[in-house]
Steps between C-alpha positions, in 0.01 A plus 500: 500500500837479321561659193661326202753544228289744344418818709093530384467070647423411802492130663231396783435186602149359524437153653863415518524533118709785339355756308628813283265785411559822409213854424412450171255808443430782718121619600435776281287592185399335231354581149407128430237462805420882509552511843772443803713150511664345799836323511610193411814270560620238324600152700705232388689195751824561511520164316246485285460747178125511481382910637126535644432900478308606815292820447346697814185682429573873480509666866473884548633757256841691642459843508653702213895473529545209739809260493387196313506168640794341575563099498678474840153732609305188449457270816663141467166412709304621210746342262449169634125483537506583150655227401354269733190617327654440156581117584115455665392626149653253304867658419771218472779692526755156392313444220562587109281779347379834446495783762176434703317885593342461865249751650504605855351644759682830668651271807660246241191254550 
């Protein structure tokens, strides 16, 4: 897992295709569902411009003052089931349009 010109990216590759995601939100709280969120990252191929926005369902609660979660915490196995998951679900991430929101399970499937 090589990072890329910008420090918060990350590139994986999954099924010999090359992919760049990076954290984009944190577990934590969350007024608008009145209740604990997981994290998400956002996906794109490294060629393509389309994103797919793969949320986790929200895990554990850290205890009061824990580190938060860090991107290079985040197992590139867990990265790539995800999107493995994303493409099974219908993301086409060469094609033209909007950022597609995929839900997971906690091990990426």
């Amino acid at each position: 897992m090589a990072r890329t010109d910008q420090s918060s990216e990350f590139q994986i590759e999954v099924g010999g295709e090359p992919y760049v995601w990076r954290l984009q939100r944190r577990p934590g709280w969350s007024s608008d569902t009145a209740g604990w969120t997981g994290m998400a990252i956002a996906v794109r191929h490294r060629k393509g411009k389309r994103e797919a926005v793969i949320e986790f369902p929200p895990g554990r609660q850290p205890r009061f003052g824990a580190p938060q979660l860090q991107p290079s915490q985040i197992a590139p196995g867990l990265v790539a089931k995800a999107i493995g998951s994303a493409i099974a679900a219908g993301w086409e991430p060469l094609s033209r349009g909007k950022t597609v929101a995929i839900v997971v399970d906690e091990t990426g499937g």
